[in-house]
RODO-2510 file (C-alpha; in nm, 4 decimals, decimal comma):
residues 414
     n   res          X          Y          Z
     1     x     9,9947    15,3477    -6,9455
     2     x    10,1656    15,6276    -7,1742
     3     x    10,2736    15,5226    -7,5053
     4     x    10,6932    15,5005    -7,5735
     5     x    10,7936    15,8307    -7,7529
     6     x    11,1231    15,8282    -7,8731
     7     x    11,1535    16,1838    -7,8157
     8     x    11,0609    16,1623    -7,4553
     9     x    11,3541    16,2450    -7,2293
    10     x    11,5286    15,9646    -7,0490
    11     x    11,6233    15,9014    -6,7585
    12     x    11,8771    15,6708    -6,6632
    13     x    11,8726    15,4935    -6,3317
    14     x    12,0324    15,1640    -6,3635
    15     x    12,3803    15,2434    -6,3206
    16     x    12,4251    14,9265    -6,1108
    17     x    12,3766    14,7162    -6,4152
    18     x    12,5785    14,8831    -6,6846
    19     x    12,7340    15,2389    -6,6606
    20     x    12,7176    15,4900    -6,9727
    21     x    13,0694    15,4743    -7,1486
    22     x    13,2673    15,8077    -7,0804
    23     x    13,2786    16,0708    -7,3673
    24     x    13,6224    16,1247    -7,3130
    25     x    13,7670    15,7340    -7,2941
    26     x    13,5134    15,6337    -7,5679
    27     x    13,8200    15,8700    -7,7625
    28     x    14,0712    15,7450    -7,6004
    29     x    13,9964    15,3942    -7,7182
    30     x    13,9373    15,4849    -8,0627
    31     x    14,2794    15,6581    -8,0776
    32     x    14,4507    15,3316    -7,9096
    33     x    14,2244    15,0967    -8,1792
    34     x    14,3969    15,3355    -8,4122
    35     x    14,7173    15,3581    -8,2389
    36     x    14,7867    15,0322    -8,1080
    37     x    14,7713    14,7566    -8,4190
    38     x    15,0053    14,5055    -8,3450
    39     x    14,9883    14,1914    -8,0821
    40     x    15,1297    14,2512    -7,7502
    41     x    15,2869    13,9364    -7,7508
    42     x    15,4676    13,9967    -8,0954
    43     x    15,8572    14,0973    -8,1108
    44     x    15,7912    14,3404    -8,3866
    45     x    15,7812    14,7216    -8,3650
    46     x    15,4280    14,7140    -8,3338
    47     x    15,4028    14,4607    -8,0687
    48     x    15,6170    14,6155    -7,8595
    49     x    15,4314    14,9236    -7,8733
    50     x    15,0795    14,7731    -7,7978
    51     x    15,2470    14,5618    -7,4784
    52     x    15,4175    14,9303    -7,3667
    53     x    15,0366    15,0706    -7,4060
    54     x    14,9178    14,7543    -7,2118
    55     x    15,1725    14,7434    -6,9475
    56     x    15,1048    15,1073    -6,8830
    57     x    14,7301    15,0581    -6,8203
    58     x    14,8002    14,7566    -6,5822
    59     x    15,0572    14,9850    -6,3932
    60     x    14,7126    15,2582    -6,3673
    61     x    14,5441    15,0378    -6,2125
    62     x    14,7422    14,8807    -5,9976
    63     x    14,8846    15,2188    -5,8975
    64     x    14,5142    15,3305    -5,7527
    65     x    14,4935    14,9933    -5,5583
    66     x    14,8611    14,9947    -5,4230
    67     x    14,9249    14,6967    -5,6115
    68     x    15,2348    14,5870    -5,7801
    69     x    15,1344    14,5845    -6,1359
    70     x    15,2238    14,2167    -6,2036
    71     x    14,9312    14,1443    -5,9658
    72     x    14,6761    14,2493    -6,2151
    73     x    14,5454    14,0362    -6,4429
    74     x    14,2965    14,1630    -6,7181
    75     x    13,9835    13,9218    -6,8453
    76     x    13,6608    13,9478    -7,0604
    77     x    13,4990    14,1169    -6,6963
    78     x    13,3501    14,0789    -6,3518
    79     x    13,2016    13,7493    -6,4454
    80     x    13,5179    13,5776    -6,5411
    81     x    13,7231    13,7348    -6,2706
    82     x    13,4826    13,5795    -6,0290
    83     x    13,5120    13,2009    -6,2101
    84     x    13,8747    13,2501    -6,2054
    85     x    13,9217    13,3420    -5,8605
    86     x    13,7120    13,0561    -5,6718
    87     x    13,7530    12,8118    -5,9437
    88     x    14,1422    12,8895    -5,9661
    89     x    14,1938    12,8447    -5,6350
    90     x    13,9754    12,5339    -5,5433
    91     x    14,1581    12,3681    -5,8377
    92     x    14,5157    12,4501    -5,7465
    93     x    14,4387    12,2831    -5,3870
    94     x    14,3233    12,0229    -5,4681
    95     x    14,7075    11,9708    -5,6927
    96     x    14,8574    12,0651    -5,3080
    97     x    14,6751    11,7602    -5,1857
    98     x    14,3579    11,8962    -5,0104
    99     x    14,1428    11,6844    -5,1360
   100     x    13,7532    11,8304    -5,0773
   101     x    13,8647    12,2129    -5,0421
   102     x    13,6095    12,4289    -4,8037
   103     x    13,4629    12,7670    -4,9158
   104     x    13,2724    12,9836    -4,7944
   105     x    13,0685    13,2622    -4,9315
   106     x    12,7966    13,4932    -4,8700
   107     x    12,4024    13,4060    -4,9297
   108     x    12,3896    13,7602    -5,1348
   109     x    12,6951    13,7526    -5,3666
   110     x    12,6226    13,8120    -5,7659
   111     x    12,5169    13,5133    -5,9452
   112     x    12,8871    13,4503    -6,1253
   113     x    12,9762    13,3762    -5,7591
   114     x    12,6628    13,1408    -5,6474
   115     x    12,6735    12,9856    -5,9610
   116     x    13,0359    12,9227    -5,9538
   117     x    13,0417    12,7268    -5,5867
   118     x    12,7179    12,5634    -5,6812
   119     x    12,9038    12,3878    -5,9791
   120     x    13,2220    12,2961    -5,7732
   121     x    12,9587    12,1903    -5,5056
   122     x    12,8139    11,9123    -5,7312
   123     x    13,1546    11,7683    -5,7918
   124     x    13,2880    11,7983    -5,4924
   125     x    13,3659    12,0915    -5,2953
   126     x    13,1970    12,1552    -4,9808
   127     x    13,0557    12,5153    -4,9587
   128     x    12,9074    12,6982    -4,6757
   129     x    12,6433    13,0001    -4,7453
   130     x    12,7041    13,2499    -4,4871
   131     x    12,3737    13,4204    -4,4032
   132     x    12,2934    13,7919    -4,3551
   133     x    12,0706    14,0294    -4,1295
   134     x    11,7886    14,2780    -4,2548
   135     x    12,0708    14,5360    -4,3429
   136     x    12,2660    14,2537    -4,5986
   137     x    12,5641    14,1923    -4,3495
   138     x    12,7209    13,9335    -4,2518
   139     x    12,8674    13,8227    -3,8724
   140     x    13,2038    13,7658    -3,8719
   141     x    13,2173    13,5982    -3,5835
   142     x    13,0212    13,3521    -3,7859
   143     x    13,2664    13,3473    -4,0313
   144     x    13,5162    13,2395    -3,8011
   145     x    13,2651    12,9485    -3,6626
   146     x    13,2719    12,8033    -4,0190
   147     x    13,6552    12,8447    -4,0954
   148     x    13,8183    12,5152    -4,0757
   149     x    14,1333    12,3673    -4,2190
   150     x    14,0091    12,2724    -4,5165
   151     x    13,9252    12,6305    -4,6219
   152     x    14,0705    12,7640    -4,8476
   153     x    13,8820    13,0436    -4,9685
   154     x    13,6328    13,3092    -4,8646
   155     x    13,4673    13,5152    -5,1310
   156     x    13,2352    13,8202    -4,9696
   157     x    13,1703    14,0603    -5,2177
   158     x    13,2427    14,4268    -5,0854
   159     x    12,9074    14,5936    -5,1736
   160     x    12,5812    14,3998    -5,3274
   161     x    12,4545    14,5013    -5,6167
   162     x    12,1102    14,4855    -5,5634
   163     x    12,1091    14,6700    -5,2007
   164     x    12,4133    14,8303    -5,1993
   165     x    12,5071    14,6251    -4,8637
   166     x    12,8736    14,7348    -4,7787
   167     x    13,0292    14,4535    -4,6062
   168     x    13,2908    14,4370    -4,3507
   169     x    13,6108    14,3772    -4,5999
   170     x    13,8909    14,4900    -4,2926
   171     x    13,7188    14,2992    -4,0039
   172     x    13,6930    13,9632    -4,2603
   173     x    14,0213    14,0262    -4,3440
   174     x    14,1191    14,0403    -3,9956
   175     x    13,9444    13,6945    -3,9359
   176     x    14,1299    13,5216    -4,2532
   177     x    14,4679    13,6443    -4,0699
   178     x    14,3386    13,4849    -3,7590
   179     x    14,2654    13,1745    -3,9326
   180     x    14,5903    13,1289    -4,0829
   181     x    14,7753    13,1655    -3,7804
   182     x    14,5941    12,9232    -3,5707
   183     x    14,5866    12,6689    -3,8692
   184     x    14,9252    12,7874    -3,9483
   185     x    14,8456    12,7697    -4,3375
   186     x    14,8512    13,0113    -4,6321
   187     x    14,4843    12,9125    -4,6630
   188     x    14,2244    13,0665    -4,6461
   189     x    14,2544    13,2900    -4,9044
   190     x    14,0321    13,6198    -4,9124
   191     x    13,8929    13,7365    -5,2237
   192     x    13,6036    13,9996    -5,2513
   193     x    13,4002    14,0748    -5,6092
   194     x    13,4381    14,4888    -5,6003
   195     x    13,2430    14,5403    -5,8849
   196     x    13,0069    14,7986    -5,7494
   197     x    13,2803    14,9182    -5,5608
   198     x    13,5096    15,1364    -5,8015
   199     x    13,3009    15,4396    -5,8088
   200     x    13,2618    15,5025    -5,4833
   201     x    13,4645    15,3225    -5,2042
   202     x    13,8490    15,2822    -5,1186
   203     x    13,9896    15,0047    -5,3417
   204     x    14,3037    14,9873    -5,1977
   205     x    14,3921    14,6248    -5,1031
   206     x    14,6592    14,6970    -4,8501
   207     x    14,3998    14,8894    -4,6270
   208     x    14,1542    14,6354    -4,7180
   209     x    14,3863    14,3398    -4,6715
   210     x    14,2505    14,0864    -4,9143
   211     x    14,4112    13,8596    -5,1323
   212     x    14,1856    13,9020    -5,4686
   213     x    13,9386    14,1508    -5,6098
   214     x    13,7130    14,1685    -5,9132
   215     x    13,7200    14,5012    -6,0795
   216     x    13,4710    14,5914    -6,3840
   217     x    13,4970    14,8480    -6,6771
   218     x    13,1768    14,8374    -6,7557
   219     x    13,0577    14,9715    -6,4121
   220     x    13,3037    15,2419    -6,4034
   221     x    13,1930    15,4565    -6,7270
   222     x    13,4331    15,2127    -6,8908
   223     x    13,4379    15,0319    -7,2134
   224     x    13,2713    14,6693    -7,2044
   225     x    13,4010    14,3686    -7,2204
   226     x    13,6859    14,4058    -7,0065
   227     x    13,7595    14,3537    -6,6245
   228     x    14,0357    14,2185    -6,4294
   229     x    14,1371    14,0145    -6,0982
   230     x    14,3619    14,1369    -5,8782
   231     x    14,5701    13,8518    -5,7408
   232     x    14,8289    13,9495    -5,4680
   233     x    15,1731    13,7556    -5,4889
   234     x    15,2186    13,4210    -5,3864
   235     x    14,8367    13,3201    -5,3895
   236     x    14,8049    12,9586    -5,5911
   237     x    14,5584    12,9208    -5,8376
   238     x    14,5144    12,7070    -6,1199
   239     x    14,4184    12,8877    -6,4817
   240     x    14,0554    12,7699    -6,5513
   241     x    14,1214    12,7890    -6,9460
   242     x    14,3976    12,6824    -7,1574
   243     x    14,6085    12,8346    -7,4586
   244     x    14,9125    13,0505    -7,4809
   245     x    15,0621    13,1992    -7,1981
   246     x    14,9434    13,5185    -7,2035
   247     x    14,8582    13,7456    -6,8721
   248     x    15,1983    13,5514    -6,6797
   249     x    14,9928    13,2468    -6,7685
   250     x    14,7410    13,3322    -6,5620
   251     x    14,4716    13,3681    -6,8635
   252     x    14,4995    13,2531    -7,2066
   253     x    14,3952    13,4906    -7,5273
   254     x    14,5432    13,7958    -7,7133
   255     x    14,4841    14,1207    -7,4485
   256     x    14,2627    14,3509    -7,6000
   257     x    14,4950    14,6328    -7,5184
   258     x    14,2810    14,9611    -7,6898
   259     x    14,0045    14,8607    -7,3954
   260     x    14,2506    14,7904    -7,1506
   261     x    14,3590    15,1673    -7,1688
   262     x    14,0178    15,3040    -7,1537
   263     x    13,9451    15,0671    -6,8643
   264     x    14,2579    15,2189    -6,6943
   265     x    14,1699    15,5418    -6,7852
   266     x    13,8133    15,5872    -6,5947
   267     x    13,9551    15,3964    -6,3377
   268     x    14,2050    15,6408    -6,2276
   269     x    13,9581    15,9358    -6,3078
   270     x    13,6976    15,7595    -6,0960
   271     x    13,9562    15,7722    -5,8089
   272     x    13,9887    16,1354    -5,8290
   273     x    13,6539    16,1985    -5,8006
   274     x    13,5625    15,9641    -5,5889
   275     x    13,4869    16,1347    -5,2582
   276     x    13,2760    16,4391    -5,4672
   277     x    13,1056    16,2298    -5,6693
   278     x    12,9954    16,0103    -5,3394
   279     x    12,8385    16,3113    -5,1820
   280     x    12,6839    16,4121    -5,4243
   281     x    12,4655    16,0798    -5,4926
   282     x    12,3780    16,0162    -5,1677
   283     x    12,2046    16,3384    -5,1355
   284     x    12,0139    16,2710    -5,4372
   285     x    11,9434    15,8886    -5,3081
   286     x    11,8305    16,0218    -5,0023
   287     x    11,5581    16,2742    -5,1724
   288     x    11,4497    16,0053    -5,3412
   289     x    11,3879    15,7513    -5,0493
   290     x    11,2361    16,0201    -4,8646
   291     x    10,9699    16,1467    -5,1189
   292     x    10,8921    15,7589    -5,2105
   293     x    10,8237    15,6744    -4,8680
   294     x    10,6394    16,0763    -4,7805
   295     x    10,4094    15,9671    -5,0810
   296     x    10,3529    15,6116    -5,1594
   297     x    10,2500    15,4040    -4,8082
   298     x    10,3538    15,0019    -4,8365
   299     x    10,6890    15,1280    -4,9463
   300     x    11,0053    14,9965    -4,7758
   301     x    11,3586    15,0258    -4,8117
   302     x    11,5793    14,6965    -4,8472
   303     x    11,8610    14,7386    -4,6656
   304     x    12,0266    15,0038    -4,4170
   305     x    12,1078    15,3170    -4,6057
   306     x    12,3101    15,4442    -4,3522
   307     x    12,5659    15,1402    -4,4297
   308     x    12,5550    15,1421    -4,8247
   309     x    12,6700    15,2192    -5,1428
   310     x    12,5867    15,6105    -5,1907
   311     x    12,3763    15,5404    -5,5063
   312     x    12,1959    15,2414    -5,4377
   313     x    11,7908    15,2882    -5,3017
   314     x    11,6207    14,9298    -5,3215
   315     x    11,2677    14,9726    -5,2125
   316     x    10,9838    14,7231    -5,2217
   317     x    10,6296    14,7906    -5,3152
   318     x    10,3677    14,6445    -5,1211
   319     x    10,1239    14,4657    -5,4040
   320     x    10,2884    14,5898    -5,6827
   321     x    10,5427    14,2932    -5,9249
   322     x    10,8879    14,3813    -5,9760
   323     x    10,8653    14,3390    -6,3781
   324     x    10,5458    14,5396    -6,4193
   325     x    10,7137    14,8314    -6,2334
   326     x    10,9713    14,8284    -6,4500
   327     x    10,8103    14,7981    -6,7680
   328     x    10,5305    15,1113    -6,6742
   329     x    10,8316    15,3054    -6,5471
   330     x    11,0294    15,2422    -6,8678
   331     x    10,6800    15,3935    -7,0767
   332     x    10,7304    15,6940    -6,8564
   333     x    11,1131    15,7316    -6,9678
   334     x    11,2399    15,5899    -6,7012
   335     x    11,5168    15,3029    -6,6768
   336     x    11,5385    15,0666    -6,3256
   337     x    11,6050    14,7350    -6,2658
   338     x    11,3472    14,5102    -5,9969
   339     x    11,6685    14,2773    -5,9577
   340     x    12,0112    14,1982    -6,0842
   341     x    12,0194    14,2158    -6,4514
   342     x    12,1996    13,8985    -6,4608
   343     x    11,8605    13,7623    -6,3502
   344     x    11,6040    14,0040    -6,4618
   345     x    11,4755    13,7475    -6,7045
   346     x    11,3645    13,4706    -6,4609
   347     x    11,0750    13,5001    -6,3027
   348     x    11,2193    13,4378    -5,9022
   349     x    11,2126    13,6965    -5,7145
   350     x    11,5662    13,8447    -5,5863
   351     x    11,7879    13,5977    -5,4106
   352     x    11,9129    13,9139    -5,1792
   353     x    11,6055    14,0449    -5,0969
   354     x    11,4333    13,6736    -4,9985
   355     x    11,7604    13,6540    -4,7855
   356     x    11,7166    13,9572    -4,5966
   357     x    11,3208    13,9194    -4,5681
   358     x    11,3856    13,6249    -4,3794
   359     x    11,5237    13,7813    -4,1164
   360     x    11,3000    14,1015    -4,1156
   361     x    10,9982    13,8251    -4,0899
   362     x    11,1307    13,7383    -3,7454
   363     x    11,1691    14,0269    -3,5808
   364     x    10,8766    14,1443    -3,4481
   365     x    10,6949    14,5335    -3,6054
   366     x    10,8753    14,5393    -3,8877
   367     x    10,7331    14,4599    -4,2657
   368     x    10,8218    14,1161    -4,4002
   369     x    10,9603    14,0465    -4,7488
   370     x    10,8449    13,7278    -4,8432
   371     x    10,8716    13,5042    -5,1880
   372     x    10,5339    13,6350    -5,3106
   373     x    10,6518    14,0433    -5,2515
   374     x    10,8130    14,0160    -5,5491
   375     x    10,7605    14,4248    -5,6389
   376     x    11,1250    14,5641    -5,5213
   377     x    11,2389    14,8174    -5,7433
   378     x    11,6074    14,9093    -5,7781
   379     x    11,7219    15,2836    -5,8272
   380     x    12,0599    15,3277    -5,9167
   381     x    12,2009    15,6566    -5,9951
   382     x    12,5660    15,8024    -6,1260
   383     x    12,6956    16,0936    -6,2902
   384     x    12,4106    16,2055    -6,5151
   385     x    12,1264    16,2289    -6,2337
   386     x    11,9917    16,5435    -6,1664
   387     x    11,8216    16,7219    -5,9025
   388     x    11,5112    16,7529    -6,1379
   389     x    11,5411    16,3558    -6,2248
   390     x    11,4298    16,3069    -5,8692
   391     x    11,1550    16,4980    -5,9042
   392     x    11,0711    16,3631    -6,1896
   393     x    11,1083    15,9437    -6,0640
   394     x    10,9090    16,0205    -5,7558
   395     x    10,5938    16,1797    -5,8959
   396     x    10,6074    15,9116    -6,1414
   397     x    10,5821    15,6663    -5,8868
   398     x    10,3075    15,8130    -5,6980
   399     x    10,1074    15,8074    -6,0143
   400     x    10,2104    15,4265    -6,0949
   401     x    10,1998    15,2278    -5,8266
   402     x     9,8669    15,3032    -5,6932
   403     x     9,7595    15,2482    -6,0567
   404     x     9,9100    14,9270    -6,0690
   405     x     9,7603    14,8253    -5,7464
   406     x     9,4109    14,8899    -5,8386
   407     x     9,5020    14,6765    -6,1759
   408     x     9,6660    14,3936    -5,9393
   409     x     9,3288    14,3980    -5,6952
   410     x     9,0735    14,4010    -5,9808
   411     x     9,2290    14,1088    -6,1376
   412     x     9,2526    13,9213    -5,8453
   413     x     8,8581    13,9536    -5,8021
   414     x     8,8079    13,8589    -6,1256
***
């Protein structure tokens, strides 16, 4: 294993966890910090400036998703935009009388989704886990088998973040409409976490027809520490913390307006580049996949590139674990996550990749994924990678992982 050198180039391929912060909007919010001193909620001169500069950013953002700009609501990120769109909802149905509200969500969304049902499912809610095939997708004509009245909300994320998994937002859309109109009820609602999604697919909720979205900063080259929930007019939810009345009473807490413009700001630029930027990753994704798999044998890719975020490659190692890959790949200046950073520190392997090895176990000549193939390495690229950085990752690889299978297979004698 090569010693760290803090000279040694690095390269970054973990873009699916946390983005780099843009050059340009880390100015931009130091100017507004500068700019922008007063409380938006304050009548003086200087609150009334900072609201203009936070009203403005709202109106960016909701201008790239065809939203009205009301319909935005800013919080602390992804995370909390997830919590306040299931947790908002179950709780404001239950004040319209429903008394154990029905969700339904996918077995692969991000943990501030699982997490979130999971707690409303020990005190009460009933939850369905919608399963997926080998590509990460789920059925919706299995959605519509689990509607009922009682739903009232579906949460399907619109592209995992460990596989990159696009899911079928306008045909599960298409079922919620159906639902409604045979239960003849505003419910279910339809909210999907877009997290992953800013970058590089269309994030406009007319054409996408749901009701909520979770949008991040921090994985759009934006400042961290900021997100927001998109929550289309006349959807019911309950606020899931309490204090002034800030964000239309939707979410209590002074807006932290200097991020809120650089948020706005990458988010708009990310739009305009969007369909470039998209072609130019999956090119580079592609290299990679295919000079793993040319070179390394007991290598498979998780998921159905064909039908997934452009700079998302998940691929398993046969015999190799997830956290040693990463840690020998970081020594060779080299930055990948084995699973979702939200759970790189337990010691389980992925939830999304045990979900989608079940079903590759049962069908018959292809490689199962089970609990103890742990070694899934996730390679997620952006702006910064290179041609070269390919190069570079793969013949890194080829040197590691039989290295680290010859390590695994001696200690296992021994």
């Amino acid at each position: 294993m090569r010693g760290y050198d803090e000279q040694m180039k690095r390269i970054y391929l973990d873009h699916a966890s946390a983005t780099p912060v843009d050059s340009g909007v880390s100015r931009v919010v130091a100017e507004a910090l500068r700019k922008y001193t007063g409380n938006p909620s304050a009548l003086h001169a200087e609150g009334k400036a900072a609201r203009v500069a936070l009203e403005g950013a709202r109106t960016k953002i909701a201008t790239v998703l065809a939203a009205h700009f009301d319909e935005i609501v800013f919080t602390s990120g992804a995370t909390e935009a997830n919590n306040m769109a299931i947790s908002g909802v179950v709780q404001a149905a239950r004040a319209r009388g429903i008394e154990r509200p029905h969700v339904v969500v996918s077995a692969i969304e991000h943990p501030s989704v699982l997490e979130c049902v999971r707690a409303m499912e020990a005190e009460g809610t009933r939850v369905d886990y919608l399963v997926v095939d080998a590509r990460g997708l789920i059925d919706t004509k299995e959605l519509r088998k689990l509607i009922t009245p009682e739903t009232v909300l579906v949460s399907i994320m619109y592209a995992n973040n460990e596989i990159g998994a696009i899911e079928p937002v306008r045909e599960i859309a298409k079922e919620i409409r159906h639902a409604r109109k045979v239960n003849q009820s505003a419910y279910p609602y339809f909210h999907t976490d877009a997290a992953q999604a800013g970058n590089y697919l269309d994030v406009n909720v007319l054409r996408l027809g749901v009701d909520m979205m979770t949008l991040s900063s921090g994985k759009t080259y934006g400042p961290r520490g900021i997100g927001a929930l998109f929550i289309k007019r006349g959807v019911h939810m309950a606020p899931i913390m309490h204090g002034g009345e800030h964000e239309r009473g939707r979410r209590p807490g002074t807006e932290p307006v200097a991020i809120a413009v650089g948020f706005a700001e990458v988010f708009a630029h990310a739009e305009k580049i969007k369909a470039k930027e998209s072609a130019r990753v999956a090119k580079l994704r592609d290299m990679l996949a295919e000079k793993i798999l040319k070179k390394i044998l007991g290598t498979s890719v998780n998921g159905d590139l064909a039908n997934s975020l452009p700079n998302i490659l998940n691929i398993s190692f046969e015999g190799v674990e997830s956290e040693t890959l990463v840690l020998y790949l970081d020594a060779a200046g080299i930055a990948v996550s084995g699973k979702s950073a939200c759970k790189s520190s337990s010691e389980e392997p992925s939830h999304v990749i045990l979900a989608i090895g079940r079903v590759r176990e049962e069908r018959a000549g292809l490689p199962a994924v089970t609990s103890a193939q742990a070694g899934a390495g996730r390679f997620s690229l952006g702006r910064g990678t290179k041609r070269e950085d390919i190069a570079y990752v793969a013949k890194e690889l080829a040197r590691i992982i039989p290295f680290l299978r010859e390590a695994r297979a001696q200690s296992d004698v021994t």
